[in-house]
PDB file of N, CA, C and O in Angstrom:
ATOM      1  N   UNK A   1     -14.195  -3.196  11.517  1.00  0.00           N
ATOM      2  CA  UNK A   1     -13.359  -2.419  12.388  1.00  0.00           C
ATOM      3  C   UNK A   1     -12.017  -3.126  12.554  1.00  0.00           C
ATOM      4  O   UNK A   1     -11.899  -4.338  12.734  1.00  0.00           O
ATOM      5  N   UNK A   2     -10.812  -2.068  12.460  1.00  0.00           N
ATOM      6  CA  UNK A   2      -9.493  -2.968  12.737  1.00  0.00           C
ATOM      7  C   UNK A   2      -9.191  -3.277  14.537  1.00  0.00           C
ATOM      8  O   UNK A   2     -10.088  -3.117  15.365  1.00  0.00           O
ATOM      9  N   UNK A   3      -8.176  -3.605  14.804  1.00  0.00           N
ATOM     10  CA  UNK A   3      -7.615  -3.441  16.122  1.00  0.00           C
ATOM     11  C   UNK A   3      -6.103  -3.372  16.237  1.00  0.00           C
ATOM     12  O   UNK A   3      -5.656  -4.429  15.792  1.00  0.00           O
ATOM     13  N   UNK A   4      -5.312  -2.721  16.570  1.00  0.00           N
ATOM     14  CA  UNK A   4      -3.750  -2.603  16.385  1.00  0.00           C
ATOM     15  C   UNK A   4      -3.603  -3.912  17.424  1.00  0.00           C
ATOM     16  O   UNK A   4      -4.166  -4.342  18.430  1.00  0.00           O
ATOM     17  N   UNK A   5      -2.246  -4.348  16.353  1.00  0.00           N
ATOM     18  CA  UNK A   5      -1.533  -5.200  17.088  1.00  0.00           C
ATOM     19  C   UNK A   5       0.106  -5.015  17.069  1.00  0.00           C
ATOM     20  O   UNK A   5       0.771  -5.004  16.033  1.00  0.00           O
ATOM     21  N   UNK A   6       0.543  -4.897  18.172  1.00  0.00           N
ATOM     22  CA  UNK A   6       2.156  -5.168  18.454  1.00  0.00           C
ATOM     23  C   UNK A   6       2.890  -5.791  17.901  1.00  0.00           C
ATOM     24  O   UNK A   6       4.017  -5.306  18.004  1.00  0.00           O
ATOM     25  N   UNK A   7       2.849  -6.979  17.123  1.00  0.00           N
ATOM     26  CA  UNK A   7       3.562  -8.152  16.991  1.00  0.00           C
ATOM     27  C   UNK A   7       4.485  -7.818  15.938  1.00  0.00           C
ATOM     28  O   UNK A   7       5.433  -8.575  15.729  1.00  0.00           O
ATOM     29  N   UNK A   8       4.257  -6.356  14.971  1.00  0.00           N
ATOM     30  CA  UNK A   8       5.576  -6.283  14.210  1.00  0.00           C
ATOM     31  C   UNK A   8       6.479  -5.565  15.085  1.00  0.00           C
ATOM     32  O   UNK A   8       7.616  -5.364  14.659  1.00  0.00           O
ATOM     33  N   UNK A   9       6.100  -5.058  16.475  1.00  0.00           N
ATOM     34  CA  UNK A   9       6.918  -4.605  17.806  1.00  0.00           C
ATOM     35  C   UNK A   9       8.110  -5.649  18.022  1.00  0.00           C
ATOM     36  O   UNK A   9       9.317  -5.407  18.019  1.00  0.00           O
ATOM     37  N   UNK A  10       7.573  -6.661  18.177  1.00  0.00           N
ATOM     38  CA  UNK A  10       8.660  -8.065  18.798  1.00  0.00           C
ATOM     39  C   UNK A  10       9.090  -8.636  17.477  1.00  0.00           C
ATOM     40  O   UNK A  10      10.080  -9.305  17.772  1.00  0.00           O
ATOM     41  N   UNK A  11       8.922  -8.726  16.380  1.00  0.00           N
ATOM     42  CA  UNK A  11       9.613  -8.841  15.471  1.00  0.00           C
ATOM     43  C   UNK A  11      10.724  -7.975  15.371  1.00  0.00           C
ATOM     44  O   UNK A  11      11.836  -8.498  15.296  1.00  0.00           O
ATOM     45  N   UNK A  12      10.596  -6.389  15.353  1.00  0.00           N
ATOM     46  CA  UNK A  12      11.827  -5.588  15.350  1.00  0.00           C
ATOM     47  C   UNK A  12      12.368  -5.957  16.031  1.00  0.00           C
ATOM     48  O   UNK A  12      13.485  -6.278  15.626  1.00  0.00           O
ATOM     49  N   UNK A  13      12.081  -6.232  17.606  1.00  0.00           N
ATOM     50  CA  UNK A  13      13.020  -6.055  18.649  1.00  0.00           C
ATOM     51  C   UNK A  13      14.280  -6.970  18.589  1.00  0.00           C
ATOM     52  O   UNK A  13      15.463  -6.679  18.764  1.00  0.00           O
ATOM     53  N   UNK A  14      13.597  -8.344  18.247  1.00  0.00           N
ATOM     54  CA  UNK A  14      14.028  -9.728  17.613  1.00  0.00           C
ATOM     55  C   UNK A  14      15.349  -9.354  16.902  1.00  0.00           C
ATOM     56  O   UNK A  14      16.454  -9.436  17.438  1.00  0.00           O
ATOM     57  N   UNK A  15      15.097  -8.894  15.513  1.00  0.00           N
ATOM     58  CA  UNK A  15      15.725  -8.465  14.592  1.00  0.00           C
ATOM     59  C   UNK A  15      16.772  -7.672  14.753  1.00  0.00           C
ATOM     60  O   UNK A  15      17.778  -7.789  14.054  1.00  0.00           O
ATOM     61  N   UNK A  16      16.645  -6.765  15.709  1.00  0.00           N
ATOM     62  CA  UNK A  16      17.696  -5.804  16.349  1.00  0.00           C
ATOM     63  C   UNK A  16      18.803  -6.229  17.355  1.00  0.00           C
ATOM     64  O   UNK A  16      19.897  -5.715  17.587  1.00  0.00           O
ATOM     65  N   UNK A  17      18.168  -7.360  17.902  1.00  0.00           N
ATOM     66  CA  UNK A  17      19.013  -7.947  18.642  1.00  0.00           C
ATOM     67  C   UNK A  17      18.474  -7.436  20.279  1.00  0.00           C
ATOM     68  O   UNK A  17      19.056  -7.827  21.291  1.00  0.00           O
ATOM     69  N   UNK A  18      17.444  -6.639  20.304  1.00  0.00           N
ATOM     70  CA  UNK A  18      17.604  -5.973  21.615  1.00  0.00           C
ATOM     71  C   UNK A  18      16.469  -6.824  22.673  1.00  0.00           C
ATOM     72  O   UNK A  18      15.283  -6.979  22.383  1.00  0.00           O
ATOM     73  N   UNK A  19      16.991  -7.226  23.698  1.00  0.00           N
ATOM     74  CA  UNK A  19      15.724  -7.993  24.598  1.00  0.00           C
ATOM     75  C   UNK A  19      15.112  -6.765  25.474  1.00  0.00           C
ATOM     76  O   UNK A  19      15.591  -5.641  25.624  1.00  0.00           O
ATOM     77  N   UNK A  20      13.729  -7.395  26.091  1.00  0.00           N
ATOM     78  CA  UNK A  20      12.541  -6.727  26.520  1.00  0.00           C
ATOM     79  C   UNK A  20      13.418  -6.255  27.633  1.00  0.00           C
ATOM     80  O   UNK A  20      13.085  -5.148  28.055  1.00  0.00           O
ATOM     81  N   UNK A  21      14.402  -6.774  28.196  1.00  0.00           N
ATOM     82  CA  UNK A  21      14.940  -6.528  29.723  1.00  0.00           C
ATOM     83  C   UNK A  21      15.932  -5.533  29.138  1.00  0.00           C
ATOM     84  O   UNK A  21      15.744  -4.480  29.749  1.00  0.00           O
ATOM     85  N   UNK A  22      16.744  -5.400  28.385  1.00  0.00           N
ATOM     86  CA  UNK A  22      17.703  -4.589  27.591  1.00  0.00           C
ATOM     87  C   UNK A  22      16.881  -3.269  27.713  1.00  0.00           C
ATOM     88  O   UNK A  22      17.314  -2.427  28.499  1.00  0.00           O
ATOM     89  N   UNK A  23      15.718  -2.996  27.004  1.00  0.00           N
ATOM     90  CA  UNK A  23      14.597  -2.194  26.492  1.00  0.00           C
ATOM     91  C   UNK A  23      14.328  -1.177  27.909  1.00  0.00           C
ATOM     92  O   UNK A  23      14.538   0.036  27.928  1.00  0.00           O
ATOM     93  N   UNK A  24      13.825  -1.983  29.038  1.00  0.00           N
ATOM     94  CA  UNK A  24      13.685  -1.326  30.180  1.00  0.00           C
ATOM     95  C   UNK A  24      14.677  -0.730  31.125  1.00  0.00           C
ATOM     96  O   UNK A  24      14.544   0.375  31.652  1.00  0.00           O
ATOM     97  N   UNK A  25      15.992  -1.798  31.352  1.00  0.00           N
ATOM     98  CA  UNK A  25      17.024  -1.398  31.807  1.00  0.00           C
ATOM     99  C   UNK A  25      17.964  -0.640  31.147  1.00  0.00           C
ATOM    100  O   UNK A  25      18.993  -0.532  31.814  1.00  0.00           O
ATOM    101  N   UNK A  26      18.003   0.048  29.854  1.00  0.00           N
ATOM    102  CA  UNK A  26      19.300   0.337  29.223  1.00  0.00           C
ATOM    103  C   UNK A  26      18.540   1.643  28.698  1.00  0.00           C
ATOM    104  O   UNK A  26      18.987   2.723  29.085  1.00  0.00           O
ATOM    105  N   UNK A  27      17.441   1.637  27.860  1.00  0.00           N
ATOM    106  CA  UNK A  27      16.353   2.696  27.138  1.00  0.00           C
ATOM    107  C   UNK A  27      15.492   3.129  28.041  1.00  0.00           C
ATOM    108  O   UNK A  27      14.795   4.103  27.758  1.00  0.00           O
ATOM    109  N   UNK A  28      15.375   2.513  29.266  1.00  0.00           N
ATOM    110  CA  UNK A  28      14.496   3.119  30.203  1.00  0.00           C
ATOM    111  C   UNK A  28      12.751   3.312  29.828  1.00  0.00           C
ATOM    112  O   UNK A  28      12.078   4.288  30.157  1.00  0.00           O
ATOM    113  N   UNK A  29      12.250   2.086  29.047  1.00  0.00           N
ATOM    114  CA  UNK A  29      10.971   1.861  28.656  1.00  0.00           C
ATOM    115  C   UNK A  29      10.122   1.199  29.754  1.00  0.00           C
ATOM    116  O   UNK A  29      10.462   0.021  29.864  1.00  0.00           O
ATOM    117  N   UNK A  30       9.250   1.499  30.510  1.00  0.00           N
ATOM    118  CA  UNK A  30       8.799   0.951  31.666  1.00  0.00           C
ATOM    119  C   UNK A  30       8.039  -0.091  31.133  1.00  0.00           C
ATOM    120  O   UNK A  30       7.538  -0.146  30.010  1.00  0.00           O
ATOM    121  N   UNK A  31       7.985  -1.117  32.260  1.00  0.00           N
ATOM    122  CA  UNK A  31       7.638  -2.346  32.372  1.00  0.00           C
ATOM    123  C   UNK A  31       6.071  -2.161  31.817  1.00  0.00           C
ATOM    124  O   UNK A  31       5.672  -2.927  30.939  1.00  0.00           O
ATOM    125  N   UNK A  32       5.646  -1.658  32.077  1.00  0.00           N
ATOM    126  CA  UNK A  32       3.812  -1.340  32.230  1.00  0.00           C
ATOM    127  C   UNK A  32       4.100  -1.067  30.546  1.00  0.00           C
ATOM    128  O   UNK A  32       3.315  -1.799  29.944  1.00  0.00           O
ATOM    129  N   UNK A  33       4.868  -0.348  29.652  1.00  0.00           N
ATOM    130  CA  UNK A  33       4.533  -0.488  28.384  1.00  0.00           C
ATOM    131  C   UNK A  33       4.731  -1.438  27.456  1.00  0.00           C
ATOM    132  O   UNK A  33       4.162  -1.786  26.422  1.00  0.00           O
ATOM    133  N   UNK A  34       5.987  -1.886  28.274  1.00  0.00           N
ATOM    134  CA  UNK A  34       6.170  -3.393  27.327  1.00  0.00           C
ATOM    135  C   UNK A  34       4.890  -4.155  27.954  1.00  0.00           C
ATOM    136  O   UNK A  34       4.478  -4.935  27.095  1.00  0.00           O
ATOM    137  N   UNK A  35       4.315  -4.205  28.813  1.00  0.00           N
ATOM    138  CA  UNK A  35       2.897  -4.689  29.162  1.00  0.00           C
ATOM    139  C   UNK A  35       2.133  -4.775  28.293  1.00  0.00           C
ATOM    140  O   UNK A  35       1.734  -5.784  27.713  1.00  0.00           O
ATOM    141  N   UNK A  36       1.764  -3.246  28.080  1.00  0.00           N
ATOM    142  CA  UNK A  36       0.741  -2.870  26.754  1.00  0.00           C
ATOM    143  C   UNK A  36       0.575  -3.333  25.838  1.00  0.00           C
ATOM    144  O   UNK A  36      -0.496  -3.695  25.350  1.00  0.00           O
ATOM    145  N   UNK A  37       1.975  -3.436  25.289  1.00  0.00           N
ATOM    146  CA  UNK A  37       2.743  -4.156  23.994  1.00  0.00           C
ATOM    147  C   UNK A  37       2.315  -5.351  24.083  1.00  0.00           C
ATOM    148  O   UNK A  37       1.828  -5.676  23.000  1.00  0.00           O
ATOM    149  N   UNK A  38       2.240  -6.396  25.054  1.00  0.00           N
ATOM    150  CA  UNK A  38       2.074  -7.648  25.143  1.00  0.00           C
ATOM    151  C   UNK A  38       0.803  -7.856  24.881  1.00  0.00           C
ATOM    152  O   UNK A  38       0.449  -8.637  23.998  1.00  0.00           O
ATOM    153  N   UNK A  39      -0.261  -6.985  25.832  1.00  0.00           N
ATOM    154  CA  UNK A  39      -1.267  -7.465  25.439  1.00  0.00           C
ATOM    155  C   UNK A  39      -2.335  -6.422  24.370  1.00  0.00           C
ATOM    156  O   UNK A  39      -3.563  -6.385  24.449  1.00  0.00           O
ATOM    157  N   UNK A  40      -1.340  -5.509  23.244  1.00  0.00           N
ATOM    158  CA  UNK A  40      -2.369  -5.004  22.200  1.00  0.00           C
ATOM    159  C   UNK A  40      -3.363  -3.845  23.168  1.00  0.00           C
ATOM    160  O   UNK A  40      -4.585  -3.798  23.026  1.00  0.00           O
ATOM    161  N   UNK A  41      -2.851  -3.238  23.834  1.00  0.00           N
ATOM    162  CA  UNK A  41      -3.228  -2.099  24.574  1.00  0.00           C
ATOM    163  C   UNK A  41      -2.584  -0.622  24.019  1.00  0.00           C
ATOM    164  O   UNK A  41      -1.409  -0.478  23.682  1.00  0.00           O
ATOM    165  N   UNK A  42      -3.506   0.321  24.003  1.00  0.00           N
ATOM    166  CA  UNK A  42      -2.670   1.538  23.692  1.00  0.00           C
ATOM    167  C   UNK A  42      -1.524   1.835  24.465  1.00  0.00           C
ATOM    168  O   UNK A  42      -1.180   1.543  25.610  1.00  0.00           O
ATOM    169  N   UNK A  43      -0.919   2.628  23.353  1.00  0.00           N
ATOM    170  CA  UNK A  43       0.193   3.382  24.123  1.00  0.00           C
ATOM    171  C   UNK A  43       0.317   4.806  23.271  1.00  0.00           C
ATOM    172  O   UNK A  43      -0.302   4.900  22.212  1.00  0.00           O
ATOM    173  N   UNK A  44       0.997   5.733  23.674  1.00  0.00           N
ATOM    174  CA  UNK A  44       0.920   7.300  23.279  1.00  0.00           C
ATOM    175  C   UNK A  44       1.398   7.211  21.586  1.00  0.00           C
ATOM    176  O   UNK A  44       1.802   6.233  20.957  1.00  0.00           O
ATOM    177  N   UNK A  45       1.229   8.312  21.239  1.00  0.00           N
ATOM    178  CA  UNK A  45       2.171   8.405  19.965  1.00  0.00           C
ATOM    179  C   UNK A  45       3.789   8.944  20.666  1.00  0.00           C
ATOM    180  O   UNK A  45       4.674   8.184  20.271  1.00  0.00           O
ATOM    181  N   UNK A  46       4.191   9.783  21.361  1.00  0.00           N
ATOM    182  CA  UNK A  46       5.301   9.491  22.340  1.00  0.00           C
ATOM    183  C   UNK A  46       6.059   8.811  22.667  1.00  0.00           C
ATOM    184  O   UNK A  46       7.281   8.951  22.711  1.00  0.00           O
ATOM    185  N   UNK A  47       5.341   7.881  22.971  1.00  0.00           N
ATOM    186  CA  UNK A  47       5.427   6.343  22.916  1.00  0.00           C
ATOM    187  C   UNK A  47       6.427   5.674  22.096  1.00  0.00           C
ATOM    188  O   UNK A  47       7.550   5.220  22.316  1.00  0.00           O
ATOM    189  N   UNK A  48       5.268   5.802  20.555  1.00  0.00           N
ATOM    190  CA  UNK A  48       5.977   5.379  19.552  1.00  0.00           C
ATOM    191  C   UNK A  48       6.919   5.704  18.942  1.00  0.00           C
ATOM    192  O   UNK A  48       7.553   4.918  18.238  1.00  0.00           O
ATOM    193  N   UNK A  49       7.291   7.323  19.136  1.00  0.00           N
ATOM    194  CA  UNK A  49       8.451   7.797  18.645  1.00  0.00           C
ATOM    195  C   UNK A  49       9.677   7.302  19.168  1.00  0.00           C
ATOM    196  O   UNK A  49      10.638   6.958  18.479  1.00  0.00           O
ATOM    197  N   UNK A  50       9.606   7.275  20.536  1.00  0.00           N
ATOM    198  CA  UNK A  50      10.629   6.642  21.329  1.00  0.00           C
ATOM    199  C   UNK A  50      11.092   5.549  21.128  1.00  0.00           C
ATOM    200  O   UNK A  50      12.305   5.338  21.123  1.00  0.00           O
ATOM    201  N   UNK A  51      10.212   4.666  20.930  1.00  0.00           N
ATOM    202  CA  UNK A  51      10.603   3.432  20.321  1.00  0.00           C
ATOM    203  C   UNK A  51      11.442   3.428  18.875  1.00  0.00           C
ATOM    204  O   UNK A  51      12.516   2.872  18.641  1.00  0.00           O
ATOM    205  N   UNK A  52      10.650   4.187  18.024  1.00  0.00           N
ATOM    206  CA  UNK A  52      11.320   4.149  16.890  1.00  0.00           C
ATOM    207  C   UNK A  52      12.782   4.433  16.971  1.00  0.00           C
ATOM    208  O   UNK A  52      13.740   3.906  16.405  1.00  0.00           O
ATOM    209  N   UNK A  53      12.676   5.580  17.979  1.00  0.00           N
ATOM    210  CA  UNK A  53      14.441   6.093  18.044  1.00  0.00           C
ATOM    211  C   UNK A  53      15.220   5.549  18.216  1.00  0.00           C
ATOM    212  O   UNK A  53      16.329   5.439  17.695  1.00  0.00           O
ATOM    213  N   UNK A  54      14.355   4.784  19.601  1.00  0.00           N
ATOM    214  CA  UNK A  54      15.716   3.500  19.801  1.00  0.00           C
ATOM    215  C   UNK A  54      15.927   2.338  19.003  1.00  0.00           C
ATOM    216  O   UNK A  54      16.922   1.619  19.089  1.00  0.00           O
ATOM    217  N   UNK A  55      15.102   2.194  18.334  1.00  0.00           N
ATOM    218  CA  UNK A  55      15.511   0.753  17.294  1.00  0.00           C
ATOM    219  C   UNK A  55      15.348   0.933  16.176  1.00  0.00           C
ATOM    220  O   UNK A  55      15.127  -0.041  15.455  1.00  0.00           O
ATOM    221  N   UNK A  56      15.408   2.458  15.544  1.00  0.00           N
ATOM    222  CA  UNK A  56      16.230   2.999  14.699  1.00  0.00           C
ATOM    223  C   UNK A  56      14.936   2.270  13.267  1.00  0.00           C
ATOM    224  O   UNK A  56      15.287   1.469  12.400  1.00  0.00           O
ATOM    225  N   UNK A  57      14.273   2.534  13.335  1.00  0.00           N
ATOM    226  CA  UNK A  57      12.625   2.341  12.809  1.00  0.00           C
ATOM    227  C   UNK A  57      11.408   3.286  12.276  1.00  0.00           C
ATOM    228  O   UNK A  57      11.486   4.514  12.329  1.00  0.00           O
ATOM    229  N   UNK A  58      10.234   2.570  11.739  1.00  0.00           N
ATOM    230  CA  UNK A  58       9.561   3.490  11.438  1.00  0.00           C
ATOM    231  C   UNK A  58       8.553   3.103  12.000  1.00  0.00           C
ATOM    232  O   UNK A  58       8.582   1.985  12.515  1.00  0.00           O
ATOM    233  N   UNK A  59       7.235   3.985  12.081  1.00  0.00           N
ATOM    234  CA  UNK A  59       6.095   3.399  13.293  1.00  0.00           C
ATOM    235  C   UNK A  59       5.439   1.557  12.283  1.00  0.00           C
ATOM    236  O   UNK A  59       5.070   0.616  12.986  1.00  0.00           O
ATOM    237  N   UNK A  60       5.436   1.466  11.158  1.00  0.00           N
ATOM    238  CA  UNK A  60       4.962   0.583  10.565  1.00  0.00           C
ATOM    239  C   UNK A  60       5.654  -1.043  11.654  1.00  0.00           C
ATOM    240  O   UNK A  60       5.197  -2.118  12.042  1.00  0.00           O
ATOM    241  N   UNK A  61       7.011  -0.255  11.739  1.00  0.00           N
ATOM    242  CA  UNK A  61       7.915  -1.548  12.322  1.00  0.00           C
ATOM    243  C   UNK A  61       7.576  -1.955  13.844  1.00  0.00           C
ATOM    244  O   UNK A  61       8.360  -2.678  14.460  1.00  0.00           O
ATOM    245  N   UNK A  62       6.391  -1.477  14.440  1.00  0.00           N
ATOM    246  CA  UNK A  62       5.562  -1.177  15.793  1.00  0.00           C
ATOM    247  C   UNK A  62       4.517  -1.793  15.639  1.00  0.00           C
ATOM    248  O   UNK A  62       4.220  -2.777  16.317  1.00  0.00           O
ATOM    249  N   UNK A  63       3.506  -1.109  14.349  1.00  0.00           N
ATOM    250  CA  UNK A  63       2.114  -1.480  15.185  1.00  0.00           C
ATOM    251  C   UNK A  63       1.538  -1.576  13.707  1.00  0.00           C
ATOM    252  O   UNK A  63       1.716  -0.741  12.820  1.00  0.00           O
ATOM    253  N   UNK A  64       0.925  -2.576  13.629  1.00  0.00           N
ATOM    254  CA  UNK A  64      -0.528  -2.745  12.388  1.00  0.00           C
ATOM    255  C   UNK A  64      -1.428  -2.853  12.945  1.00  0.00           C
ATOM    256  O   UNK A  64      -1.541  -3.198  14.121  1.00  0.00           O
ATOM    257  N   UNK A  65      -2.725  -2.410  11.746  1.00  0.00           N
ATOM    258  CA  UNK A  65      -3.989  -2.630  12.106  1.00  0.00           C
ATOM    259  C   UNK A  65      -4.285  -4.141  11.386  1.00  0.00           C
ATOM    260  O   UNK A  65      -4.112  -4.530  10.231  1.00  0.00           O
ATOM    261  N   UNK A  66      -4.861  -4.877  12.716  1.00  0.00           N
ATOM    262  CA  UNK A  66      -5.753  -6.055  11.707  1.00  0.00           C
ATOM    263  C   UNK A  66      -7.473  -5.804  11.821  1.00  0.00           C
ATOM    264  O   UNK A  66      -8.242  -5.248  12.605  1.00  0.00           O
ATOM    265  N   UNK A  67      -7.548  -6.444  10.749  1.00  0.00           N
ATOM    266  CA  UNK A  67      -8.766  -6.616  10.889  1.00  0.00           C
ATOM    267  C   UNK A  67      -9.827  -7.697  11.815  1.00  0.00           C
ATOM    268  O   UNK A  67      -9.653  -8.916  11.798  1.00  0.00           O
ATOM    269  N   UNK A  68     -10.704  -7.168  12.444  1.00  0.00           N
ATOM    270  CA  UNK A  68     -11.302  -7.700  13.503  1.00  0.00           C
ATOM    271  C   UNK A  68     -12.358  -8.593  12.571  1.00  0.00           C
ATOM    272  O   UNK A  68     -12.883  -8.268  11.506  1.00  0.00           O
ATOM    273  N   UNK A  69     -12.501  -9.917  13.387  1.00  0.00           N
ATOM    274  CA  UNK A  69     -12.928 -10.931  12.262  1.00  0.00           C
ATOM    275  C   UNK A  69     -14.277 -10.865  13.156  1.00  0.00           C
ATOM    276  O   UNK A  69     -15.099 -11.338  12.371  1.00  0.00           O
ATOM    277  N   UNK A  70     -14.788 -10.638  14.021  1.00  0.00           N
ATOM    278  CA  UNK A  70     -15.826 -10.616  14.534  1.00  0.00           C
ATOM    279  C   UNK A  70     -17.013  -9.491  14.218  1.00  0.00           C
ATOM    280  O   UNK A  70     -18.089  -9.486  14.816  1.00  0.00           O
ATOM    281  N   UNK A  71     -16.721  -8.736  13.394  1.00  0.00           N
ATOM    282  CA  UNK A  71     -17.728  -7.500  13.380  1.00  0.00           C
ATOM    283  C   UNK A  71     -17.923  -7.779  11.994  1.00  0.00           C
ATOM    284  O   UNK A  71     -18.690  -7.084  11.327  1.00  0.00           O
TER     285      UNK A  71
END
């Protein structure tokens, strides 16, 4: 079984230049999703579009599946 992880999330963001506080205050992304993001929690497909829009992306540049080493 996989499990999505965020971490090509904060790589874009990185890359773009845009900080998590930028993200909430400027794009209006609430705190509780950059939450999510942090800790590998769902978030909508909605979600993800939004994101993409603003950092001008594709969902790949968001979220992978890894593989779960425990099952």
């Amino acid at each position: 079984m996989s499990i999505i992880s965020y971490k090509p999330f904060f790589n874009t963001l990185k890359q773009k230049g845009i900080s998590q506080y930028k993200l909430e205050t400027e794009y209006g992304v609430s705190k509780g999703t950059v939450d999510n993001l942090h800790h590998n929690r769902g978030i909508t497909l909605s979600t993800v579009e939004k994101l993409c829009k603003i950092l001008d992306c594709v969902p790949c540049d968001i979220f992978e599946f890894v593989k779960n080493e425990k099952e």
